[in-house]
C-alpha beads as a LAMMPS data file, in Angstrom:
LAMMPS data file: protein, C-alpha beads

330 atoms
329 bonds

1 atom types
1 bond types

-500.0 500.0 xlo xhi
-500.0 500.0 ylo yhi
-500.0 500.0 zlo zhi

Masses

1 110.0

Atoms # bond

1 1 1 352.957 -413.152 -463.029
2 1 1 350.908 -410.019 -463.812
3 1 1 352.932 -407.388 -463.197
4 1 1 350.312 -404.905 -461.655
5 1 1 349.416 -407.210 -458.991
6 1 1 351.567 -407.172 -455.566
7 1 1 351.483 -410.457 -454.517
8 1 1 352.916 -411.476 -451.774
9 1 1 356.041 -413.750 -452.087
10 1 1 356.858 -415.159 -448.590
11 1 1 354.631 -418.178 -446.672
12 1 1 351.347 -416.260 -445.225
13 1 1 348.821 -419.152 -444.809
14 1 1 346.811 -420.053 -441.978
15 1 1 348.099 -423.263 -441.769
16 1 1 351.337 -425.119 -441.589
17 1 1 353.550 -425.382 -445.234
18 1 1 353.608 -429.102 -446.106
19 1 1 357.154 -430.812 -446.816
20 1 1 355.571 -433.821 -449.235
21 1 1 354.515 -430.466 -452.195
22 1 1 355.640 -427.807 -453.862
23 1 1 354.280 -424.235 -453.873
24 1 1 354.081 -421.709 -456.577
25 1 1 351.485 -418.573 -456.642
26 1 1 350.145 -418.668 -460.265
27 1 1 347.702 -416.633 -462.094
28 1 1 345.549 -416.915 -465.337
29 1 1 342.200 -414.708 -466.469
30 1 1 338.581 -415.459 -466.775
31 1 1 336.625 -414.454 -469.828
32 1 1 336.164 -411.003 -467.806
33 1 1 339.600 -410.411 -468.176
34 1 1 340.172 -410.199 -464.625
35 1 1 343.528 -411.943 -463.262
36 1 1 342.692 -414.514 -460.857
37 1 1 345.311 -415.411 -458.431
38 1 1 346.408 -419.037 -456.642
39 1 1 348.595 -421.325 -454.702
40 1 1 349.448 -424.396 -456.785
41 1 1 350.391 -427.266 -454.843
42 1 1 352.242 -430.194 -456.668
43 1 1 353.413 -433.630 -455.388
44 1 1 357.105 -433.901 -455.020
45 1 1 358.738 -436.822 -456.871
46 1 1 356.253 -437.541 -458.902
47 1 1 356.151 -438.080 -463.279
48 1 1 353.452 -437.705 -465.919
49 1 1 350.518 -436.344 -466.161
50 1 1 348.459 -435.806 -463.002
51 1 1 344.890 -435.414 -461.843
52 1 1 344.278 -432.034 -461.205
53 1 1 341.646 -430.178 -458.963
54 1 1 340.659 -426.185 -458.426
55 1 1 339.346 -425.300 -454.970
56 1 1 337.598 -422.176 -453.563
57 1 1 335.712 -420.701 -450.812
58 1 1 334.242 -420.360 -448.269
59 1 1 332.344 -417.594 -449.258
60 1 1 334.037 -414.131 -448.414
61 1 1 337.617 -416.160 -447.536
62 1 1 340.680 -415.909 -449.251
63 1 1 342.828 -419.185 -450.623
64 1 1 345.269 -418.781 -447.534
65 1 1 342.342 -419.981 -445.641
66 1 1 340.756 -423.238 -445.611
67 1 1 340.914 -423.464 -449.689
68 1 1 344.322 -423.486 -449.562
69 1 1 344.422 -426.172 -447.059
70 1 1 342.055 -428.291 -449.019
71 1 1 344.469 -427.997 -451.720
72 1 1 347.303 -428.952 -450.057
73 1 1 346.428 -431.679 -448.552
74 1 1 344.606 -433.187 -451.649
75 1 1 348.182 -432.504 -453.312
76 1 1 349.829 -434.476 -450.439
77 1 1 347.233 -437.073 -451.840
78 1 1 348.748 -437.504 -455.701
79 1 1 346.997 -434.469 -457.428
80 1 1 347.926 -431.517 -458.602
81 1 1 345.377 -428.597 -456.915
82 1 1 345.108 -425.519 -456.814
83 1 1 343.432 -422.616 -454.714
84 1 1 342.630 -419.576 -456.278
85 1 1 341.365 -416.178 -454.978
86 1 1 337.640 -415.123 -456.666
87 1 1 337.268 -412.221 -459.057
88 1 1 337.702 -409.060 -456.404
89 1 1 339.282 -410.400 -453.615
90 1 1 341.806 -411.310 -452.189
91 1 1 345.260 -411.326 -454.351
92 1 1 343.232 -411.496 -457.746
93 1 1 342.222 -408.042 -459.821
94 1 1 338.955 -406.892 -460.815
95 1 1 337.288 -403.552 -459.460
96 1 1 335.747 -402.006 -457.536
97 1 1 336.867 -404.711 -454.864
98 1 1 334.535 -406.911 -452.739
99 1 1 331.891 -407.503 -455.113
100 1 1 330.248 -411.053 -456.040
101 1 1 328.424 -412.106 -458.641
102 1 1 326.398 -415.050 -459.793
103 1 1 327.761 -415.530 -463.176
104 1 1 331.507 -413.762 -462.579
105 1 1 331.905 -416.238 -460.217
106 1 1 330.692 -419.491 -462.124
107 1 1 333.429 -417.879 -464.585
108 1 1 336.233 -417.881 -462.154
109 1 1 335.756 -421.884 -461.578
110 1 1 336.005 -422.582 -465.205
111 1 1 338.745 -420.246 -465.519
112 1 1 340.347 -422.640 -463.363
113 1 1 339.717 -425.182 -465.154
114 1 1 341.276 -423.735 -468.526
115 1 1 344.371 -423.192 -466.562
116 1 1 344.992 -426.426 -465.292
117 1 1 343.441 -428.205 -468.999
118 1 1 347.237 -425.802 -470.310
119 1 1 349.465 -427.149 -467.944
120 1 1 351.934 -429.601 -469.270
121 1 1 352.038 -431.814 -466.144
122 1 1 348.144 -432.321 -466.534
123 1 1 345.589 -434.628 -467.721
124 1 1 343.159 -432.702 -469.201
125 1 1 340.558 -435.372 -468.698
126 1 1 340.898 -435.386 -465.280
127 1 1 339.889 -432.564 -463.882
128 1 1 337.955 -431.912 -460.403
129 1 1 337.001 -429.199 -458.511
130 1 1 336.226 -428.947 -455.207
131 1 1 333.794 -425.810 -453.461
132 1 1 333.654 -424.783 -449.701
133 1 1 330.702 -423.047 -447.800
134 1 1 329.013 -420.705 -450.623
135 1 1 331.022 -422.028 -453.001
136 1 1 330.468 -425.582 -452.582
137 1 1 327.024 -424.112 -454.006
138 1 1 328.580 -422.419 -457.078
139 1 1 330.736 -425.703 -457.573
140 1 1 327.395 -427.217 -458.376
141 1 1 326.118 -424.520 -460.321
142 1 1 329.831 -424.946 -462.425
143 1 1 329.307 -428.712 -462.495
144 1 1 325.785 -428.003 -464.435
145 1 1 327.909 -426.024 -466.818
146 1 1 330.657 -427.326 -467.798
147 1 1 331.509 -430.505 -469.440
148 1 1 335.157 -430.655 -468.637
149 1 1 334.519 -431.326 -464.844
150 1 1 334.554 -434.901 -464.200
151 1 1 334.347 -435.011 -460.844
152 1 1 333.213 -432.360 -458.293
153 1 1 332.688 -431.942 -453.920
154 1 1 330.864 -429.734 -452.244
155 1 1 332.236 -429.546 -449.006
156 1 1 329.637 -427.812 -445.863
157 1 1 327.951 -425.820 -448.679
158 1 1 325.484 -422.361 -449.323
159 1 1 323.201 -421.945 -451.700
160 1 1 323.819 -418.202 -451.854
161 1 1 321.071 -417.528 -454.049
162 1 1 318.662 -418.689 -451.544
163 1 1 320.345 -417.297 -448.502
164 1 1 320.296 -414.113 -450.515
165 1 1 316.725 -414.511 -451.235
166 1 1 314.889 -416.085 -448.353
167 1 1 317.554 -415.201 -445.563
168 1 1 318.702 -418.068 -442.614
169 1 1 316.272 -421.022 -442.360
170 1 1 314.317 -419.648 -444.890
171 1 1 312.583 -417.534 -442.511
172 1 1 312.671 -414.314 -444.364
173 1 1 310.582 -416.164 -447.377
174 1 1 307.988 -414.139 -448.475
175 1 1 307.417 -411.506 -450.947
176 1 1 306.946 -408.755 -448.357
177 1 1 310.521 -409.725 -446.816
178 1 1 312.310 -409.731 -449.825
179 1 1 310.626 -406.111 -451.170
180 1 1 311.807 -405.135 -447.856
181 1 1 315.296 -406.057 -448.406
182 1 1 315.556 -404.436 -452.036
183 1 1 314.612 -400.931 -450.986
184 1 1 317.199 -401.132 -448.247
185 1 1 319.556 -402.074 -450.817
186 1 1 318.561 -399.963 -453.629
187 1 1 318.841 -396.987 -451.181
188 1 1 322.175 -398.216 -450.078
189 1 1 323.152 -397.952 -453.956
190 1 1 322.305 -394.072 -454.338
191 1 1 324.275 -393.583 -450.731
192 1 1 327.140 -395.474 -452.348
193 1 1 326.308 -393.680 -456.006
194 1 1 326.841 -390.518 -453.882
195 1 1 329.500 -391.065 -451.750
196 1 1 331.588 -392.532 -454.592
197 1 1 332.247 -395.438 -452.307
198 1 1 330.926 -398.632 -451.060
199 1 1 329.872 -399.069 -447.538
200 1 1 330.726 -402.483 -446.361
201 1 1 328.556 -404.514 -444.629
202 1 1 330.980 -405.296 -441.547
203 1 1 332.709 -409.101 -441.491
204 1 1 332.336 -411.601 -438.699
205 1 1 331.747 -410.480 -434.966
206 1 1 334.678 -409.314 -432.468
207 1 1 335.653 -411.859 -430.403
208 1 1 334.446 -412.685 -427.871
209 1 1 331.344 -413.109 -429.143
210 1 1 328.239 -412.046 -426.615
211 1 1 326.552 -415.349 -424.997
212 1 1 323.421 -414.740 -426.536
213 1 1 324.518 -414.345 -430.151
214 1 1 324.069 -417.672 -432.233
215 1 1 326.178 -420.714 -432.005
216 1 1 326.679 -420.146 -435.987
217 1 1 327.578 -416.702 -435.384
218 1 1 330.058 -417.619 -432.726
219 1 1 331.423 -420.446 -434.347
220 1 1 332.372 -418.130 -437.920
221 1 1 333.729 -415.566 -435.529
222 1 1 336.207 -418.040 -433.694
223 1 1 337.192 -419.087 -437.539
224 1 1 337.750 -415.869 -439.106
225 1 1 338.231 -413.280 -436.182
226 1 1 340.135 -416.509 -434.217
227 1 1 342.105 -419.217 -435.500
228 1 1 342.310 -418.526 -438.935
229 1 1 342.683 -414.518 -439.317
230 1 1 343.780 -412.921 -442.513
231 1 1 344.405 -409.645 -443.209
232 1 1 343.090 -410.333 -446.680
233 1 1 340.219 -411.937 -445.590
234 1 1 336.915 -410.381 -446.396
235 1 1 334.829 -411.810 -443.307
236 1 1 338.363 -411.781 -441.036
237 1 1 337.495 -407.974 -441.896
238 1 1 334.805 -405.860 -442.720
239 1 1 333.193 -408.044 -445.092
240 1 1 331.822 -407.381 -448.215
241 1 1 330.274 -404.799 -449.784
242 1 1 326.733 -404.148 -448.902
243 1 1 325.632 -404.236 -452.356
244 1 1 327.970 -406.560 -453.625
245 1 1 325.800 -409.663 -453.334
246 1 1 322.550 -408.185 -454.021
247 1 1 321.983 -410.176 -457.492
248 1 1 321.921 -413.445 -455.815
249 1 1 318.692 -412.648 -454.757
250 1 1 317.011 -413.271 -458.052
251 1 1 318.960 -415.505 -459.178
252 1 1 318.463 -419.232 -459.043
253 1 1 321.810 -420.790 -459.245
254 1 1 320.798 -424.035 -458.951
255 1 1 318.193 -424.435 -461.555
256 1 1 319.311 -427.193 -463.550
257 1 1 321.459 -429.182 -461.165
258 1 1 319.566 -432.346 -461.868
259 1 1 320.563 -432.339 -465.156
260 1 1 324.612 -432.850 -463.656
261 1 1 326.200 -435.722 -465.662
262 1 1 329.643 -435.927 -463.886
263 1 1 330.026 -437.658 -460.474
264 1 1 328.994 -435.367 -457.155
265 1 1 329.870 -435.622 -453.319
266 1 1 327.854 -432.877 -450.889
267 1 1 329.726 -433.387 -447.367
268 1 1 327.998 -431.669 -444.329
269 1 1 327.973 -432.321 -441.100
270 1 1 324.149 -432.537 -439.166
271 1 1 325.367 -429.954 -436.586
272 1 1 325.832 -427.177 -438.967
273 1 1 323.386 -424.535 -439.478
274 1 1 323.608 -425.023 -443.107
275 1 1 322.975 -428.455 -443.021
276 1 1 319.531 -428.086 -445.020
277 1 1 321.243 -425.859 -447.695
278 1 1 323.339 -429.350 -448.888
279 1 1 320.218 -431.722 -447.864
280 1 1 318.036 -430.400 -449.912
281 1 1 320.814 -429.460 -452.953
282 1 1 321.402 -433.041 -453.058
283 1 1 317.564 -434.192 -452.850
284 1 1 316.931 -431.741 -455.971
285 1 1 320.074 -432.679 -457.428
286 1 1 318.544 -436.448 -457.606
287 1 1 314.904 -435.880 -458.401
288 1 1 313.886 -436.513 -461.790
289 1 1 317.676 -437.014 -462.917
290 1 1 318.883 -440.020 -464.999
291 1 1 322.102 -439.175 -463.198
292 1 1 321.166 -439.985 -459.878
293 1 1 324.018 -442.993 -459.447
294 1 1 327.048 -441.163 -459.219
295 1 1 325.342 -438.766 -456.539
296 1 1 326.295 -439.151 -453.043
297 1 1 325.448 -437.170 -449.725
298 1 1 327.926 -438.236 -446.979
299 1 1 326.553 -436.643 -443.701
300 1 1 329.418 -435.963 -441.117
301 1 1 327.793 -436.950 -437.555
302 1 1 328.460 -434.345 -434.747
303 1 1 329.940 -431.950 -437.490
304 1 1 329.134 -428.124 -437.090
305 1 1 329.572 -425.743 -439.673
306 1 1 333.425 -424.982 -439.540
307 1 1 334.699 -428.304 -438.200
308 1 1 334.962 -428.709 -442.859
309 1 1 336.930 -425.599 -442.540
310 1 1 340.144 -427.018 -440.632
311 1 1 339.057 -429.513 -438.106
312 1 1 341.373 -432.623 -439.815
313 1 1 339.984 -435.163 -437.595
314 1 1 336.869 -434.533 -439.383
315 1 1 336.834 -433.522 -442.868
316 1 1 336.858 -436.596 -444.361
317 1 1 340.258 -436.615 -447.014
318 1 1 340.086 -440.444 -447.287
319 1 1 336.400 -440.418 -448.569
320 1 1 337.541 -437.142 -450.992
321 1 1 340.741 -438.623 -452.363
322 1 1 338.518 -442.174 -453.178
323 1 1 335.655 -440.380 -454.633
324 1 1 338.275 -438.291 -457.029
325 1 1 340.325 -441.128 -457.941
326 1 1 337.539 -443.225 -459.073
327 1 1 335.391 -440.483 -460.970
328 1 1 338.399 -439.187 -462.660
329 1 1 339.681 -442.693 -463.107
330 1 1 342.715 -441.990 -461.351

Bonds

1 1 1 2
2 1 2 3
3 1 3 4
4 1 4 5
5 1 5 6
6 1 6 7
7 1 7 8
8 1 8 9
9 1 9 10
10 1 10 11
11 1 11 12
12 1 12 13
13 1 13 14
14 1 14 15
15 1 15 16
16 1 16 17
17 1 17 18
18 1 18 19
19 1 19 20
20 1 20 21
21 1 21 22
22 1 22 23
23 1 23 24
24 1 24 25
25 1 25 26
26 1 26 27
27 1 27 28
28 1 28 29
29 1 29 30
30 1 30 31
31 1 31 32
32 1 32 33
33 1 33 34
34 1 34 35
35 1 35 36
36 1 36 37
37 1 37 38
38 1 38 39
39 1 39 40
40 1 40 41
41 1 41 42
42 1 42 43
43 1 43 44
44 1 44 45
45 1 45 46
46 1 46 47
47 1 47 48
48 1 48 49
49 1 49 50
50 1 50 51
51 1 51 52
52 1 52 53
53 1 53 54
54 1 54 55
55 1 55 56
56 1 56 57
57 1 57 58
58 1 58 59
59 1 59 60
60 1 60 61
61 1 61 62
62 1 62 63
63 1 63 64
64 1 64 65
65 1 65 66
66 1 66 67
67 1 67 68
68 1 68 69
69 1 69 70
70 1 70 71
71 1 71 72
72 1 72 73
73 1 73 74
74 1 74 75
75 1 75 76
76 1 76 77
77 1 77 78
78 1 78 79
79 1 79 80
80 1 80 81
81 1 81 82
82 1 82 83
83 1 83 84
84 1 84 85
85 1 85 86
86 1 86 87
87 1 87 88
88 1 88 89
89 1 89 90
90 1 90 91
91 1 91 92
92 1 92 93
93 1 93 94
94 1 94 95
95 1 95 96
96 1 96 97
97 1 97 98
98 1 98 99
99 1 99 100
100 1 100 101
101 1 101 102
102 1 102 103
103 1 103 104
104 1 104 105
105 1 105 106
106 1 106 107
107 1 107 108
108 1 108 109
109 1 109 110
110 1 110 111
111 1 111 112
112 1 112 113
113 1 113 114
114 1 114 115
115 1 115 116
116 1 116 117
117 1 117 118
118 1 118 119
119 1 119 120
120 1 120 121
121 1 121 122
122 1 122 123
123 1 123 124
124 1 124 125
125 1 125 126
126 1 126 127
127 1 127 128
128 1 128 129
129 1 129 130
130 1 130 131
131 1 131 132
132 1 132 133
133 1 133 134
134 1 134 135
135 1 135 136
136 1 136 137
137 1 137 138
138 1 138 139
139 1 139 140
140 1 140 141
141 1 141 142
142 1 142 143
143 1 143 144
144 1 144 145
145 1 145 146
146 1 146 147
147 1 147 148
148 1 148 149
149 1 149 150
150 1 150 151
151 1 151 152
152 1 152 153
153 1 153 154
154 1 154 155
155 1 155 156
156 1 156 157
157 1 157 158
158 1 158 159
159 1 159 160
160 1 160 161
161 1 161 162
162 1 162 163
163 1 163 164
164 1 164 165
165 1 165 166
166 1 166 167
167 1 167 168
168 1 168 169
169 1 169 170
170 1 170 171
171 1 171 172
172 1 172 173
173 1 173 174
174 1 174 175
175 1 175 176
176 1 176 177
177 1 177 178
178 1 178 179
179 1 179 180
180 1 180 181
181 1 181 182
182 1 182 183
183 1 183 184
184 1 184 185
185 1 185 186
186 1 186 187
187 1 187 188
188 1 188 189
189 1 189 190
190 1 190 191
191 1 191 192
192 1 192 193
193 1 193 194
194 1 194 195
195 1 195 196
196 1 196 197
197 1 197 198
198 1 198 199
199 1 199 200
200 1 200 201
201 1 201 202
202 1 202 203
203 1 203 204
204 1 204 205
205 1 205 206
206 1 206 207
207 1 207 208
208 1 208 209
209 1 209 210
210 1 210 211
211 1 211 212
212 1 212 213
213 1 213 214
214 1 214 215
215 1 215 216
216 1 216 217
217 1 217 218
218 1 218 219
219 1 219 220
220 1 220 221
221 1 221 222
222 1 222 223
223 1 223 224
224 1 224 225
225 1 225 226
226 1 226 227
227 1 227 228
228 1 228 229
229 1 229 230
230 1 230 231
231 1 231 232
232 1 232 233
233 1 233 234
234 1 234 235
235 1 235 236
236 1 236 237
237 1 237 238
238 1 238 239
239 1 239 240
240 1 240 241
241 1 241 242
242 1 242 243
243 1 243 244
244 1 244 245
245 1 245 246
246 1 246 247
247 1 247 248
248 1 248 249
249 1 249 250
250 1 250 251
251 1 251 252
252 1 252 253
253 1 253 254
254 1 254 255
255 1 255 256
256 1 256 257
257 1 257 258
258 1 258 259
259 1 259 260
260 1 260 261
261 1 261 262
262 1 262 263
263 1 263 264
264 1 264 265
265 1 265 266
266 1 266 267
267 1 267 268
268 1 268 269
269 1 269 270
270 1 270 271
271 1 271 272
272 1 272 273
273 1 273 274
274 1 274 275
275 1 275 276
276 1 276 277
277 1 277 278
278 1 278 279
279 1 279 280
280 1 280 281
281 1 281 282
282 1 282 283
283 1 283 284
284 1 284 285
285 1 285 286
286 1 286 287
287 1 287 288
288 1 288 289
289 1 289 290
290 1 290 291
291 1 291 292
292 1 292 293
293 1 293 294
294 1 294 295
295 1 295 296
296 1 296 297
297 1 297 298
298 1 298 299
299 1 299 300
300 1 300 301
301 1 301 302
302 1 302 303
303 1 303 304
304 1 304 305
305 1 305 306
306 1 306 307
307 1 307 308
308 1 308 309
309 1 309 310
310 1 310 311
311 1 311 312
312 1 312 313
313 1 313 314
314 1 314 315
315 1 315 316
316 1 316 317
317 1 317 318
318 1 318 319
319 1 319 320
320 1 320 321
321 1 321 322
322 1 322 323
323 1 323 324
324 1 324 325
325 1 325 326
326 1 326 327
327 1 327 328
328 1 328 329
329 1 329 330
């Protein structure tokens, strides 16, 4: 353990401790050298050398959230997982806090995956990861990268960079919209420059949510300001910073995703508001690729947004656990 973190020692997840794993916080560094932080979860009673899968997101959550429940209940499943917290939030270092980046955070994944390629009790060829909400969409971006990934979900995903750039449903696509939105930021920068602070940009709305606001709204808002509060929790809180996700909007994360080799499943339910964002990932992800069999979009009917945050009569572990054990030859 690094011994300028404070990490926090007794069970403080949003979601019941499991009796069939074990549960250690652990902590490695990315090529940044910032100290990343997780929950490893490890099958009791069992020998050898085991699969072994990293998990993150959603996208301004921390690994007691839904990452960590991912984890554990893929670790109830014969794998060894972890959930780690991203570069600058959470438990894990790096300053000034509640920034993201593009690249940092493609780093953090494969961080992840030099940590668990070390451990004794794993096989190093079969590794997985697994990304929630945003970053189901920087799993993919991660899968395009690195070799060692042999398997990879993308469970109710963003693509952050073109959220970032073209705003909900796309509707803020235009040149005009987007010029818009960088002097707003850029001014933001000299306020923060000035200040010698960052303003944040306020998490998810106070329950209860007004009538009129959004069913997405209202839905993240029951998640993170609801059922699955953390104090650490960036959008259980006042979010992130208001700058600290402007470079996604240039940035096109997903620009060679075609050229993925290893096996992919995009999960998403039809419901959600960000249904299009794994539609069309998985469309581009197939077009023009020599790849294409080992790609598979499994739509979850009825499914809103958050029902692949916690709702276990929907996520679909049976379908996950099958899909890792035969792309990782398990």
């Amino acid at each position: 353990m690094n011994k300028d973190l404070n990490l926090v020692s007794e069970w403080d997840k949003t979601f019941p401790k499991s009796e069939k794993v074990d549960h250690q916080k652990v902590t490695f560094h990315n090529r940044y050298g910032i100290t990343l932080v997780a929950d490893m979860y490890t099958p009791k009673n069992m020998e050898g050398k085991l699969a072994a899968i990293a998990v993150c997101g959603p996208f301004g959550a921390v690994k007691e959230q839904c990452s960590g429940l991912y984890a554990q209940k893929i670790a109830e499943r014969g794998f060894i997982s972890i959930a780690f917290d991203p570069s600058f939030t959470g438990e894990s270092s790096g300053m000034p806090r509640y920034m993201a980046s593009p690249d940092i955070n493609t780093e953090d994944f494969q961080a992840a995956v030099d940590f668990l390629s070390v451990q004794g009790n794993v096989d190093a060829d079969k590794i997985g990861i697994i990304g929630i909400c945003g970053w189901g969409g920087m799993a993919l971006n991660v899968a395009a990268l690195d070799t060692r990934i042999k398997a990879t979900v993308a469970s109710t995903m963003y693509d952050m960079s073109r959220v970032g750039a073209n705003g909900y449903f796309d509707e803020q696509d235009s040149e005009e919209a987007r010029y818009n939105a960088k002097i707003a930021l850029n001014a933001q920068r000299l306020i923060d420059y000035k200040n010698g602070s960052y303003e944040r940009a306020g998490g998810c709305m106070e329950l209860p949510v007004p009538e009129d606001a959004p069913f997405f709204v209202r839905d993240y808002s029951e998640y993170y300001k609801g059922r699955a509060y953390h104090k650490r929790s960036l959008n259980s809180n006042e979010g992130w910073n208001k700058i600290g996700t402007m470079s996604f909007i240039n940035q096109p994360i997903l620009q060679y995703s075609n050229e993925i080799r290893s096996a992919v499943l995009i999960i998403h339910g039809d419901k959600a508001h960000s249904y299009y964002f794994g539609k069309d990932a998985y469309e581009d992800m197939i077009k023009d690729s020599k790849y294409a069999s080992n790609k598979e979009l499994l739509t979850i009917s009825g499914a809103v947004h958050t029902d692949l945050y916690d709702n276990l009569d929907v996520i679909p572990f049976d379908k996950i656990e099958e899909f890792l054990k035969i792309n990782l030859n398990y």
